[in-house]
NUMAR-966546 format. One record per residue: x, y, z of N, C-alpha, C, O, CB in turn; residue number from 0. Coordinates in steps of 0.02 Angstrom, whole numbers. Glycine has a CB too. Layout:
# NUMAR-966546
[rec [X, Y, Z], [X, Y, Z], [X, Y, Z], [X, Y, Z], [X, Y, Z], NUM]
...
# end
This chain:
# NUMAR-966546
[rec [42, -59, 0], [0, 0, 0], [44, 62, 0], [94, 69, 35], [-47, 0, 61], 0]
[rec [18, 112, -47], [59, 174, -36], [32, 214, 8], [-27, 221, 22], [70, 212, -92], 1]
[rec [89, 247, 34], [52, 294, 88], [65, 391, 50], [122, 414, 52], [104, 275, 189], 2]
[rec [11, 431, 23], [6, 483, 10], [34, 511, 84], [23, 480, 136], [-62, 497, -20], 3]
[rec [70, 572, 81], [75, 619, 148], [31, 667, 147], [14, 697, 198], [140, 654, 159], 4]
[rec [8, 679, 87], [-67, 744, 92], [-120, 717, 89], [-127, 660, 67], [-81, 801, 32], 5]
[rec [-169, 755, 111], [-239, 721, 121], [-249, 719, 50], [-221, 756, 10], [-300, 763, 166], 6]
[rec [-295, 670, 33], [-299, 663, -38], [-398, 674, -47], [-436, 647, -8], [-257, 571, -65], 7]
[rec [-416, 704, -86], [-503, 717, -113], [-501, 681, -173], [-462, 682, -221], [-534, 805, -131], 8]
[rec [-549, 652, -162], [-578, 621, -228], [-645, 625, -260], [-694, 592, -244], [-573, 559, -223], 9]
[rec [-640, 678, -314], [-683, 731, -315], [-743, 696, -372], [-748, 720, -428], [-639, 807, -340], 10]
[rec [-786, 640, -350], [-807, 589, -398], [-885, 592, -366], [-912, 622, -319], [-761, 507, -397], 11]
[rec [-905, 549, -414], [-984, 517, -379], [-992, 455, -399], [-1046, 426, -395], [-1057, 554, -403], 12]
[rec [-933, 426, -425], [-927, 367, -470], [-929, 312, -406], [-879, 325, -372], [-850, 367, -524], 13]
[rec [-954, 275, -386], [-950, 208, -345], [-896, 179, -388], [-851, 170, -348], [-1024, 157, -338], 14]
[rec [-879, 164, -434], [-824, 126, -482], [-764, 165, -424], [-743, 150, -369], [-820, 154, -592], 15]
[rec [-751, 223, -474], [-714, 246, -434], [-671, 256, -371], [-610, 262, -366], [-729, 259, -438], 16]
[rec [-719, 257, -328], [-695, 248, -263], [-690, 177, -237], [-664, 168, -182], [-736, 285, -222], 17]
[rec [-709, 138, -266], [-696, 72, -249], [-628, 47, -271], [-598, 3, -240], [-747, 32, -276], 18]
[rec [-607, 72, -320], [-539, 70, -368], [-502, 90, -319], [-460, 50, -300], [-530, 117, -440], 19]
[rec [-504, 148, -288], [-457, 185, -241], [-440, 181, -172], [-396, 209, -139], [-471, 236, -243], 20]
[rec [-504, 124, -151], [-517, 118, -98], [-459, 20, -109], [-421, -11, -70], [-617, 132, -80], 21]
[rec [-479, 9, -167], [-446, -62, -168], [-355, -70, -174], [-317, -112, -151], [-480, -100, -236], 22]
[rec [-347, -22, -207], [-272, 23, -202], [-258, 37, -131], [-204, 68, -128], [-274, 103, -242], 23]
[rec [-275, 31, -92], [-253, 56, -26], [-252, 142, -9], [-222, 162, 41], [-179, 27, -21], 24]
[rec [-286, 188, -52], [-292, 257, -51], [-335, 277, 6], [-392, 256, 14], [-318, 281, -115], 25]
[rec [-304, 316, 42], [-371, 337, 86], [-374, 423, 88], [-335, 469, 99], [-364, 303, 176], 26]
[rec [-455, 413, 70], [-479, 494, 38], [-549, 521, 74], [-597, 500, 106], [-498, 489, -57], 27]
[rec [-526, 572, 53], [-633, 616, 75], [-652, 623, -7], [-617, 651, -50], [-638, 746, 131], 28]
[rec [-713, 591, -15], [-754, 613, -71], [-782, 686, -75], [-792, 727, -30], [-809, 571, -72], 29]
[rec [-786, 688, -115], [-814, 759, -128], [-852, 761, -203], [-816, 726, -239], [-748, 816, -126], 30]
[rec [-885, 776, -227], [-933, 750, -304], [-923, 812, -325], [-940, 859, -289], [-1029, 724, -305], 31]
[rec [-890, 826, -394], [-875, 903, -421], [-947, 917, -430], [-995, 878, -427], [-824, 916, -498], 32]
[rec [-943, 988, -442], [-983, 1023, -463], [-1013, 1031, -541], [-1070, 1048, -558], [-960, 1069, -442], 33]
[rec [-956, 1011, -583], [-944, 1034, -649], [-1005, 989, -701], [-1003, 928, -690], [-855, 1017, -669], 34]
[rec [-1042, 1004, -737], [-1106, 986, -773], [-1072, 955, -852], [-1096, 966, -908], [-1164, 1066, -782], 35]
[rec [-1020, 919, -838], [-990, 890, -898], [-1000, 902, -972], [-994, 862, -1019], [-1001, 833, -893], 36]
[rec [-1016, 960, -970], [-1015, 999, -1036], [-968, 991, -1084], [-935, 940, -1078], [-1012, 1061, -1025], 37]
[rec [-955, 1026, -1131], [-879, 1032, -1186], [-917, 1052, -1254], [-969, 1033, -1281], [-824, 941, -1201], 38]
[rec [-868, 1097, -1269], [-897, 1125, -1318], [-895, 1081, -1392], [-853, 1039, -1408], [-866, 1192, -1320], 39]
[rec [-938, 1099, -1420], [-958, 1024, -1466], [-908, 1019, -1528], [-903, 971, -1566], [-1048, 1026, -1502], 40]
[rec [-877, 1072, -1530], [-824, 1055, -1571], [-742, 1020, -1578], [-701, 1005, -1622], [-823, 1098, -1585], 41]
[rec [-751, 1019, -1493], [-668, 988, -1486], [-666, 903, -1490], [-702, 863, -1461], [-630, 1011, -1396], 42]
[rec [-615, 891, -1532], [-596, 821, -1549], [-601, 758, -1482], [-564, 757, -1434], [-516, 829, -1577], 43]
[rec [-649, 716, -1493], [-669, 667, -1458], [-611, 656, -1414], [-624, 663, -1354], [-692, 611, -1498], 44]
[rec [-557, 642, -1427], [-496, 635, -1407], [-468, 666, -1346], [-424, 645, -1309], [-464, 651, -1454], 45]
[rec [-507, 724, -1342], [-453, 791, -1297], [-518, 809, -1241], [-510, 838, -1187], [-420, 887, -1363], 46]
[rec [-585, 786, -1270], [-631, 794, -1211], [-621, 762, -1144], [-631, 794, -1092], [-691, 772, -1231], 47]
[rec [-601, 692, -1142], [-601, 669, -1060], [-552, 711, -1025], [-561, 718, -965], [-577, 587, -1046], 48]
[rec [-498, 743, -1056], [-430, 784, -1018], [-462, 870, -1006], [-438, 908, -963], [-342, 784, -1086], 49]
[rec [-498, 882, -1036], [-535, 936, -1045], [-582, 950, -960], [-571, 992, -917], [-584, 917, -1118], 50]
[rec [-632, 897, -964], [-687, 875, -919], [-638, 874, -849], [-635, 917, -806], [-728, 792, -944], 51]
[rec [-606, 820, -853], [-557, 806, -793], [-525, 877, -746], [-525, 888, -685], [-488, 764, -830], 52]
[rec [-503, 911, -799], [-454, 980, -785], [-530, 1044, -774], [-519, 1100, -751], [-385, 1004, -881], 53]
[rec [-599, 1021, -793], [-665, 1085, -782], [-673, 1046, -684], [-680, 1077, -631], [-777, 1068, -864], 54]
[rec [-669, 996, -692], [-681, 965, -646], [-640, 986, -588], [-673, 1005, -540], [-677, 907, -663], 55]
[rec [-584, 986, -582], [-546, 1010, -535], [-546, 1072, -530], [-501, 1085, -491], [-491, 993, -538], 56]
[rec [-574, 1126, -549], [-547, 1180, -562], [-591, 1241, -504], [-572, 1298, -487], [-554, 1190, -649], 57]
[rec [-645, 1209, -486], [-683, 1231, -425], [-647, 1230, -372], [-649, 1280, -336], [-738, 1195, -411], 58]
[rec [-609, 1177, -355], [-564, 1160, -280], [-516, 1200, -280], [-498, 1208, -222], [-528, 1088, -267], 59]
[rec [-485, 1232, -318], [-406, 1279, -316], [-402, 1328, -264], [-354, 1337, -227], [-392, 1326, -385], 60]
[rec [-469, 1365, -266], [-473, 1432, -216], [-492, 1408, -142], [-491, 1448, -95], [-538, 1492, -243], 61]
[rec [-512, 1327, -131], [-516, 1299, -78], [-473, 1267, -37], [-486, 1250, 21], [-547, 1271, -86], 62]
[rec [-402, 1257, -79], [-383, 1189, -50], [-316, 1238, -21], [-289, 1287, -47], [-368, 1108, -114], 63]
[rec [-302, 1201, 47], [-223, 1204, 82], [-176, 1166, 63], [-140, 1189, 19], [-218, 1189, 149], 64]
[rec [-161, 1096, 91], [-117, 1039, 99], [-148, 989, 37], [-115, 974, -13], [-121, 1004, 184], 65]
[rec [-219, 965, 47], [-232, 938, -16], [-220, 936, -82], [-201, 984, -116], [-265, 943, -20], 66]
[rec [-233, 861, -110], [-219, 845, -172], [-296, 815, -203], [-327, 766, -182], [-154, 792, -172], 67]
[rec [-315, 862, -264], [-373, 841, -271], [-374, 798, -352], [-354, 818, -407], [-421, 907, -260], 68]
[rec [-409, 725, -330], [-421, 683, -390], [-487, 687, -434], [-537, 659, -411], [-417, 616, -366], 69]
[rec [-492, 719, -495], [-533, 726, -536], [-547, 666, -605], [-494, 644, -628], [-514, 788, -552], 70]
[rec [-595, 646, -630], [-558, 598, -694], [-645, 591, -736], [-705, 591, -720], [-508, 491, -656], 71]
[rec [-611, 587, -785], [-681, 585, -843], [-665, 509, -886], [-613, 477, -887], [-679, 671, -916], 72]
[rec [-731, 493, -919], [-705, 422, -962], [-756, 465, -1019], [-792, 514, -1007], [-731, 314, -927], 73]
[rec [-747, 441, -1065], [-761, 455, -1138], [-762, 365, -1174], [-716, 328, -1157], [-684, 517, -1174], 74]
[rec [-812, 340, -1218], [-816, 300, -1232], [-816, 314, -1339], [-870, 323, -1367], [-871, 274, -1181], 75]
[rec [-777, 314, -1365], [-788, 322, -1429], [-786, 280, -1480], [-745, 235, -1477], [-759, 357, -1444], 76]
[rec [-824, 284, -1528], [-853, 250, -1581], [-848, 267, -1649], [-906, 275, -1668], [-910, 247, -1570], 77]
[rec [-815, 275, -1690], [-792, 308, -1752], [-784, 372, -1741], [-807, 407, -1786], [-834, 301, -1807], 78]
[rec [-760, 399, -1699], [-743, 464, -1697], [-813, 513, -1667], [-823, 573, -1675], [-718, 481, -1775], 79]
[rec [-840, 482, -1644], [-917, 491, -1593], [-913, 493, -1506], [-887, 451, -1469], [-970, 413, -1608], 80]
[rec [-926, 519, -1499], [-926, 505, -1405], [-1017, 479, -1396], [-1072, 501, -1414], [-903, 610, -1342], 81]
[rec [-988, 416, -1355], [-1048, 388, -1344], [-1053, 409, -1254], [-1023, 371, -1216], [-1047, 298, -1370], 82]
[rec [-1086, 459, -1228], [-1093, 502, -1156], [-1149, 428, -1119], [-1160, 371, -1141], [-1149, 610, -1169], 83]
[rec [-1166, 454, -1073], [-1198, 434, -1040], [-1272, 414, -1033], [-1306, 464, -1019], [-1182, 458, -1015], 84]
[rec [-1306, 357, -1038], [-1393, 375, -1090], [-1438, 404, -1078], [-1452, 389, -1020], [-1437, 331, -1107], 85]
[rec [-1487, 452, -1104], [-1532, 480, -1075], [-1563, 476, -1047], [-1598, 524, -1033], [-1551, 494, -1086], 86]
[rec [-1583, 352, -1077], [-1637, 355, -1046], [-1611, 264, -1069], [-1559, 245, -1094], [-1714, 411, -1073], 87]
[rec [-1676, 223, -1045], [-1691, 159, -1078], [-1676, 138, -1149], [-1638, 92, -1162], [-1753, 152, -1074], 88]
[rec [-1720, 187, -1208], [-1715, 170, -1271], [-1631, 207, -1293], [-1597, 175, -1333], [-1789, 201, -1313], 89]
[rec [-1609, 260, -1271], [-1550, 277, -1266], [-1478, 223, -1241], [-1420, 234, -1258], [-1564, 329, -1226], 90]
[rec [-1496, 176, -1205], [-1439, 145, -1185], [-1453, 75, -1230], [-1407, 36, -1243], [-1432, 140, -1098], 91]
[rec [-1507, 66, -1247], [-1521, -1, -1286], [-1489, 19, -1379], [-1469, -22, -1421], [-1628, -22, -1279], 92]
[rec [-1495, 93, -1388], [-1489, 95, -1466], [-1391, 123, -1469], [-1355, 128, -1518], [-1564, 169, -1508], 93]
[rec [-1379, 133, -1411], [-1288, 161, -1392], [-1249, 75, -1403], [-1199, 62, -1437], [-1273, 202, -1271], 94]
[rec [-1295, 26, -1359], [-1253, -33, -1351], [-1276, -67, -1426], [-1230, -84, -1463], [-1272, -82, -1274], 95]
[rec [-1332, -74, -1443], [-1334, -116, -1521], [-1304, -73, -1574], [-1326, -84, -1631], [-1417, -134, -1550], 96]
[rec [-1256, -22, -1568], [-1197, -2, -1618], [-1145, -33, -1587], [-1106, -60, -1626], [-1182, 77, -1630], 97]
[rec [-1128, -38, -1517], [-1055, -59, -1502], [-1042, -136, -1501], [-986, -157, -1485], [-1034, -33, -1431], 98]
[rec [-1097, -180, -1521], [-1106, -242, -1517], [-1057, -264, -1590], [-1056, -233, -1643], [-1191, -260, -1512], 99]
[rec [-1025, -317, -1575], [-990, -319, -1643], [-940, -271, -1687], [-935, -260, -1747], [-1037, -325, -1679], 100]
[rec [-910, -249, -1636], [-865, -186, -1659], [-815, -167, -1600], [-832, -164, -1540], [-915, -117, -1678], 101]
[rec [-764, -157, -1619], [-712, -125, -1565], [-725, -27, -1575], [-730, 7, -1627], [-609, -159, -1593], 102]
[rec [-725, -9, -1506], [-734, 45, -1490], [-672, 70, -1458], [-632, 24, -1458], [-786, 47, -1457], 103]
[rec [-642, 133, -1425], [-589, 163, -1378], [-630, 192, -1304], [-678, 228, -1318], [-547, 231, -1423], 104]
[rec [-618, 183, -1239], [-623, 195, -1210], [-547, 259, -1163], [-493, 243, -1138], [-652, 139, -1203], 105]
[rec [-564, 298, -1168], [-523, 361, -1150], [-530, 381, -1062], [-583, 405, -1041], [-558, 430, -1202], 106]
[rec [-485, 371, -1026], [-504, 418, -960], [-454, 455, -951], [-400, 434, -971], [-518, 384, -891], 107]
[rec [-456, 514, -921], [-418, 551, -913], [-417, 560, -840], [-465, 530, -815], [-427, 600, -952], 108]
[rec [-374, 595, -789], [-368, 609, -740], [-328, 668, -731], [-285, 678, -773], [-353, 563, -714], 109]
[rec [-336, 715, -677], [-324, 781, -663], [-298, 757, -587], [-340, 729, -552], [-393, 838, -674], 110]
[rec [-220, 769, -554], [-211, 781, -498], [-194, 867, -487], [-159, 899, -526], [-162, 732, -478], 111]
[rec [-226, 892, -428], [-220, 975, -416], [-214, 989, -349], [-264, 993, -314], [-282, 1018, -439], 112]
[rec [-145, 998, -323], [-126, 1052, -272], [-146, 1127, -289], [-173, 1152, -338], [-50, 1051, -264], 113]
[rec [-125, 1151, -235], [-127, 1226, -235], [-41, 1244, -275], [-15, 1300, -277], [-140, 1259, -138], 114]
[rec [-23, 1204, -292], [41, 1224, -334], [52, 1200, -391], [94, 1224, -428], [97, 1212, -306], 115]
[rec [14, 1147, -407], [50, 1104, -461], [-10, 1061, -482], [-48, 1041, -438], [119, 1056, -433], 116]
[rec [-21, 1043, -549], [-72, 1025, -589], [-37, 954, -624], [21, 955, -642], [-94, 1089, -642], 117]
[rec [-72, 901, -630], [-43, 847, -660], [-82, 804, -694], [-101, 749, -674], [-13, 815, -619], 118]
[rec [-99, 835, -761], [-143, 789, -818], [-126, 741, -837], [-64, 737, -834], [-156, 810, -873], 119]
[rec [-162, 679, -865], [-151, 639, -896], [-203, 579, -928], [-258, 585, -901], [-110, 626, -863], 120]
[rec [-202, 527, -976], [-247, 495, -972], [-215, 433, -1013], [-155, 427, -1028], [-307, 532, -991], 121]
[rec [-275, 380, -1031], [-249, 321, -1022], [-309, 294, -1087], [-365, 319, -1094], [-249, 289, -932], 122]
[rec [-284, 246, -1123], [-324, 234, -1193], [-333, 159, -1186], [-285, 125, -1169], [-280, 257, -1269], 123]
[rec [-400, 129, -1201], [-400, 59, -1213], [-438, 40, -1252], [-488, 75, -1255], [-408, 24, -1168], 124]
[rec [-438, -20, -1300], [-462, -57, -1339], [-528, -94, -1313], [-518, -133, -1266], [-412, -96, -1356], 125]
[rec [-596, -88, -1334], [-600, -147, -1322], [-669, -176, -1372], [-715, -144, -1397], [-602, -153, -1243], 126]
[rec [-656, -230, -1371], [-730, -279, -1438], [-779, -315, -1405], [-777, -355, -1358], [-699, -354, -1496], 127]
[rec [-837, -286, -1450], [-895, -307, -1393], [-901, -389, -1457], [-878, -384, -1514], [-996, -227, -1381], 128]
[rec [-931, -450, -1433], [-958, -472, -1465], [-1016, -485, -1505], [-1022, -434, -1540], [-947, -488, -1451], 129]
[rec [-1050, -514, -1516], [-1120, -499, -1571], [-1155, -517, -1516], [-1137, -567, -1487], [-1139, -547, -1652], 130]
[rec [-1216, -476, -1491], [-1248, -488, -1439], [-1351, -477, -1455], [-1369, -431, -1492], [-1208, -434, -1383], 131]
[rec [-1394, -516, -1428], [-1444, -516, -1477], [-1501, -478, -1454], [-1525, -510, -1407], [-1464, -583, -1495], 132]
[rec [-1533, -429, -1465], [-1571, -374, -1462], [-1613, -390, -1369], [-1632, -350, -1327], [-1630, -374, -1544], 133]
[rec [-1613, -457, -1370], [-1644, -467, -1308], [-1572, -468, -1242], [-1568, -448, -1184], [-1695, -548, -1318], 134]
[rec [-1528, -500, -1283], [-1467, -478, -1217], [-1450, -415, -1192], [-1421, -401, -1139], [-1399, -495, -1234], 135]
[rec [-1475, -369, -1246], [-1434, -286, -1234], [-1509, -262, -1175], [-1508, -215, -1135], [-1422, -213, -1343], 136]
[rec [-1573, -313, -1188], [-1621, -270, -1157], [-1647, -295, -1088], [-1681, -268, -1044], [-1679, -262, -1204], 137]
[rec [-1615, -360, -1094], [-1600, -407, -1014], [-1559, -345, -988], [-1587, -311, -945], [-1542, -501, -1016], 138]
[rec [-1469, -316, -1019], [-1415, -295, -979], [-1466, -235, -937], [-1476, -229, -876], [-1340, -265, -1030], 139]
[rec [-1500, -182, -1012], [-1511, -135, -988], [-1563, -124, -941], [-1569, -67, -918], [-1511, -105, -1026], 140]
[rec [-1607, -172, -920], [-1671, -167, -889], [-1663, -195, -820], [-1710, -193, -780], [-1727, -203, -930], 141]
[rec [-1590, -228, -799], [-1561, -267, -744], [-1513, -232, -723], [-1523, -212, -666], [-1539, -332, -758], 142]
[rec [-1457, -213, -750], [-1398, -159, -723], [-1415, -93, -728], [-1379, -57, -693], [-1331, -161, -761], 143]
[rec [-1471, -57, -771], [-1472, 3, -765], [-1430, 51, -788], [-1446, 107, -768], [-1476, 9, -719], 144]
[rec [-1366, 49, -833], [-1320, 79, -824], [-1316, 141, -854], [-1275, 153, -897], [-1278, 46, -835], 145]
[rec [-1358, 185, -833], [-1363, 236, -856], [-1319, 296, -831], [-1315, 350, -860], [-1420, 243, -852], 146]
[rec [-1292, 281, -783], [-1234, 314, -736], [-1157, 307, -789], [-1106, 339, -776], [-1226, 257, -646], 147]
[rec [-1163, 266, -841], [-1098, 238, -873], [-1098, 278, -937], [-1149, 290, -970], [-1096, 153, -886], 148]
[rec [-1031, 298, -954], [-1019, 320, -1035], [-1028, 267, -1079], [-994, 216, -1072], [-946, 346, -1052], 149]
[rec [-1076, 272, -1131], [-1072, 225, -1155], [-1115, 161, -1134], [-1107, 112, -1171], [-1018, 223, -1153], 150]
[rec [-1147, 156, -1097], [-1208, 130, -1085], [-1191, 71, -1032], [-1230, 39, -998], [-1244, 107, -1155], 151]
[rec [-1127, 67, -1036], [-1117, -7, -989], [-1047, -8, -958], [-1000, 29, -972], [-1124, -82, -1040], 152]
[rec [-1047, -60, -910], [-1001, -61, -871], [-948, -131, -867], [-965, -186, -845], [-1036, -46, -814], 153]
[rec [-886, -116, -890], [-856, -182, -895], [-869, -229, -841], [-882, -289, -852], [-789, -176, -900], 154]
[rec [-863, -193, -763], [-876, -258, -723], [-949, -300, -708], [-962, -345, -669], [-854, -240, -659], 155]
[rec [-999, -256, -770], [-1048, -267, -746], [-1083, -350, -798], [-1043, -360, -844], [-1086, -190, -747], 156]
[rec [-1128, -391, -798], [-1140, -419, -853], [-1126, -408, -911], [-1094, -447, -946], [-1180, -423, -855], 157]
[rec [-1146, -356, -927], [-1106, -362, -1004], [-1040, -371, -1052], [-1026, -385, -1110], [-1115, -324, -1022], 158]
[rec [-1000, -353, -976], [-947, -342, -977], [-918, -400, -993], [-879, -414, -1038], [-931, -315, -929], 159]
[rec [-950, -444, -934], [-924, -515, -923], [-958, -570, -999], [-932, -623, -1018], [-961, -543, -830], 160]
[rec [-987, -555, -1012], [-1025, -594, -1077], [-1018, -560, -1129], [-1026, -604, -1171], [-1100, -607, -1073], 161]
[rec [-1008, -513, -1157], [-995, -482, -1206], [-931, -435, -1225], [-918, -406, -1277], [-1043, -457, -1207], 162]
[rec [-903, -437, -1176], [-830, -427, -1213], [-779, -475, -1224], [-755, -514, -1183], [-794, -382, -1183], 163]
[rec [-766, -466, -1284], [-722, -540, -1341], [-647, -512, -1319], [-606, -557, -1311], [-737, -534, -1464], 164]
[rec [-616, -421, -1304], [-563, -432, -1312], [-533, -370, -1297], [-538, -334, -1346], [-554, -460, -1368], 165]
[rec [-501, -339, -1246], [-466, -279, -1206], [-381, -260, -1231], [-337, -299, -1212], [-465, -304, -1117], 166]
[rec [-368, -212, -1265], [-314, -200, -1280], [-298, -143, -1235], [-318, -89, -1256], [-309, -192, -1347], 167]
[rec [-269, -143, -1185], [-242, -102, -1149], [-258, -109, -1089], [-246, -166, -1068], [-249, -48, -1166], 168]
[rec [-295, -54, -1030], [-315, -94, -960], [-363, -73, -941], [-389, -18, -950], [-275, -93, -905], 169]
[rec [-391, -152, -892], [-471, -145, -879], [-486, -90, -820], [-546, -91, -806], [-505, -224, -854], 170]
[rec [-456, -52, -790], [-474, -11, -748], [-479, 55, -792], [-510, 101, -765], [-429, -11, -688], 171]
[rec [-456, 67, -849], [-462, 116, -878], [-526, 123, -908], [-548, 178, -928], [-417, 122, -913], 172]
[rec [-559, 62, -914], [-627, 58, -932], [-660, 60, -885], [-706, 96, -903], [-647, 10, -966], 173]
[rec [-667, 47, -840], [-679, 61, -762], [-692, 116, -741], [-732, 127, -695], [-632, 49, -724], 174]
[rec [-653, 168, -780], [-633, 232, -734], [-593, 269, -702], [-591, 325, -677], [-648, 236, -704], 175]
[rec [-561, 223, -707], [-485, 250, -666], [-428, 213, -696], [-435, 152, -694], [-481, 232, -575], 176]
[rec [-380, 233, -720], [-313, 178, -748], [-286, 192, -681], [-244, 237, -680], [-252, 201, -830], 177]
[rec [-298, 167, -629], [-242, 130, -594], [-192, 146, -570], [-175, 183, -524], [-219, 96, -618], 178]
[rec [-152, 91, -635], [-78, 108, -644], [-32, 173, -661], [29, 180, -652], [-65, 74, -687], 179]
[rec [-72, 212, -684], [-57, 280, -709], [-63, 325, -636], [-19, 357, -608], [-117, 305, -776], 180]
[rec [-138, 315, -616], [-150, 342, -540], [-92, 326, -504], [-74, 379, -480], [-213, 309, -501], 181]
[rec [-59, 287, -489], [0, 259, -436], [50, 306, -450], [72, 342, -406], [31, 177, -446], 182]
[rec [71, 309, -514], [137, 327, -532], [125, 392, -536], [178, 422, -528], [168, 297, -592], 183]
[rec [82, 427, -545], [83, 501, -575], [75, 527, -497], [97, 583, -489], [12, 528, -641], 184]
[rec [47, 496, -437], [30, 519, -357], [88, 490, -348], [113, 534, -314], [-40, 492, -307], 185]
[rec [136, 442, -354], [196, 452, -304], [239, 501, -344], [287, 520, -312], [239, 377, -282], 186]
[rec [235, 522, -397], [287, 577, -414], [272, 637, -397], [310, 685, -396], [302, 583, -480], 187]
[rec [194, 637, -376], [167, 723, -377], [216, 731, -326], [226, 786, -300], [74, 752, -353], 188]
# end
């Protein structure tokens, strides 16, 4: 377990999240940003989760003493599309019967922020859903709910487990948090 010397915030509402951080051995105060995950509709799919991450932190600056505050966005993309979070029922059923049978990118980014020093970054992964049949996507969505998720679903959740054929890079980054990136970028801050 690493031990942070500053109090550390983890500025989320994500249950993923904090469970990630909590399983890392991190010990934090939650705090749920403020920020209404906006972005202006023209910036490249690509640069939005680092964007979000860095609106996200950006409330705590005029607050914080000793603290280090953890911010992080996921972005789920699809030919150059951001697939957000679903509006609704028929929204998360018509998001997942495009990603069925197709490899998509999952993007998270993360923002660490002292009162001195700012530390962006983010983390890219692969991953292929398999061919899944109009009644599986409406079992996932009518049982997990995942309307809380970019992209309609959640790797650890059923679908995850039955319908993904194949992860090029890492599963916490689909998750929500890369992790490994988190470790290394907080013991250097």
């Amino acid at each position: 377990m690493m031990t942070v010397r500053r109090p550390l915030i983890l500025a989320t509402s994500s249950p993923r999240r904090q469970h990630l951080m909590k399983e890392a051995g991190y010990h934090f105060q939650v705090v749920p940003p403020a920020h209404d995950e906006k972005f202006p509709h023209f910036m490249p799919a690509e640069i939005v989760p680092r964007y979000l991450a860095e609106e996200k932190a950006k409330p705590f600056l005029n607050k914080m003493n000793d603290e280090i505050v953890i911010t992080a966005d996921t972005v789920v993309i699809l030919k150059g599309q951001i697939l957000n979070k679903p509006a609704g029922r028929d929204d998360a059923i018509l998001m997942l019967s495009r990603l069925v049978g197709r490899t998509h990118r999952v993007i998270t980014a993360v923002c660490l922020l002292s009162r001195d020093k700012q530390d962006l970054f983010d983390d890219m992964t692969k991953v292929t859903f398999a061919r899944l049949s109009t009644e599986e996507i409406e079992y996932y969505v009518d049982t997990c709910k995942p309307f809380d998720k970019a992209g309609a679903y959640g790797a650890q959740d059923w679908l995850g487990m039955i319908g993904i054929e194949r992860i090029q890079g890492s599963y916490f980054t689909v998750m929500g948090m890369p992790m490994h990136k988190v470790y290394s970028h907080l013991r250097d801050f």
